[in-house]
N, C-alpha and C positions, 0 to 999 in steps of 0.2 A: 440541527446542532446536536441535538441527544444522538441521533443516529450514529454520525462521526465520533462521539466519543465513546458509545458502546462498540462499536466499530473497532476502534484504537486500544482501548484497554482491552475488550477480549481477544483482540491478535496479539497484544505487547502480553499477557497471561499464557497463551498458546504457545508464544516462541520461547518464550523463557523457560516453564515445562516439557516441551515438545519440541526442539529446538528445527522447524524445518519451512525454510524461508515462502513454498506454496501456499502456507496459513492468510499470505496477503490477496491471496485469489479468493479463497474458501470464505472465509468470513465477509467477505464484501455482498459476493454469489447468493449466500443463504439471508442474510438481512436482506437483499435486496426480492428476496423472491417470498417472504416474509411481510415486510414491512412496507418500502419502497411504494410511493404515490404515483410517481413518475418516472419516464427514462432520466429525463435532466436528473433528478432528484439520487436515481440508482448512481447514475457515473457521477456527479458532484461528492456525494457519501463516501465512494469508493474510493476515489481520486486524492479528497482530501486528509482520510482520515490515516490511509497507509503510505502517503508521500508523509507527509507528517513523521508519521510513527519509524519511517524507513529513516527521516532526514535528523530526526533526535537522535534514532540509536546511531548512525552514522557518525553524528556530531557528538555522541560519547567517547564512541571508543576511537573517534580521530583524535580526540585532547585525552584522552586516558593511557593513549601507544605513542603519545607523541608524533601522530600521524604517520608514524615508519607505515605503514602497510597502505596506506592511502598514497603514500606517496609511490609507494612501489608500483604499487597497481596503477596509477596515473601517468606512471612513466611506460610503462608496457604497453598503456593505446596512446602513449603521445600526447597527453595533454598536458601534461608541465606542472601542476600544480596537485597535492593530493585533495584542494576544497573542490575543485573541479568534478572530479571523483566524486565527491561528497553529492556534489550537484545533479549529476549524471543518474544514480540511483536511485535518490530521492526521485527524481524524474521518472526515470522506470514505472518504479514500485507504482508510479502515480498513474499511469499509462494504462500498468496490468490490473491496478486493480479497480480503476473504472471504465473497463471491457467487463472485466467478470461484475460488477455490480449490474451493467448493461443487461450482462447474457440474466444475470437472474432475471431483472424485472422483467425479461421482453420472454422468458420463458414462460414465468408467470400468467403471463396476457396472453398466451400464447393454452395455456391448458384452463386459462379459468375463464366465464363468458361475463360480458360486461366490462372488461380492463382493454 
């Protein structure tokens, strides 16, 4: 649980400074090749902490724009709905960034003996 939330706040710190959407690979990557016990452990961390963080900002600025841009973009792959959209992403971000949590730990095990 700590993980996922150092996880989420220093990505949600990074983009808001830094504003560039790879941050949800990188930070997952480096905790995980850091900290991380296990693969489950790395992709669980990863997964939940920037599907989260993707589906809050998402769920901001869909009710802050009135969802005009959700919707628009919804409509361009056909999905009808801009939450759909909402859904989609959050999904992603959840995808990419517990591979990169993955890739750290199995990097990890991978240069240090005993893991």
């Amino acid at each position: 649980m700590i993980g996922i939330l150092i996880c989420f706040f220093l990505t949600l710190l990074l983009q808001i400074f830094m504003p560039f959407w790879w941050w949800i690979l990188v930070v997952p990557f480096l905790y995980s090749v850091f900290r991380a016990r296990s693969v489950a452990e790395a992709l669980r961390i990863g997964a939940v902490s920037m599907g989260l963080l993707w589906l809050v900002v998402s769920l901001y600025l869909f009710f802050t724009s009135s969802g005009i841009i959700a919707g628009r973009v919804a409509d361009m792959f056909r999905l009808g709905a801009g939450w759909l959209m909402i859904v989609l992403t959050a999904g992603l971000a959840a995808i990419a960034a517990g591979v990169a949590g993955m890739a750290g730990y199995l990097m990890r095990s991978g240069f240090v003996k005993g893991n």
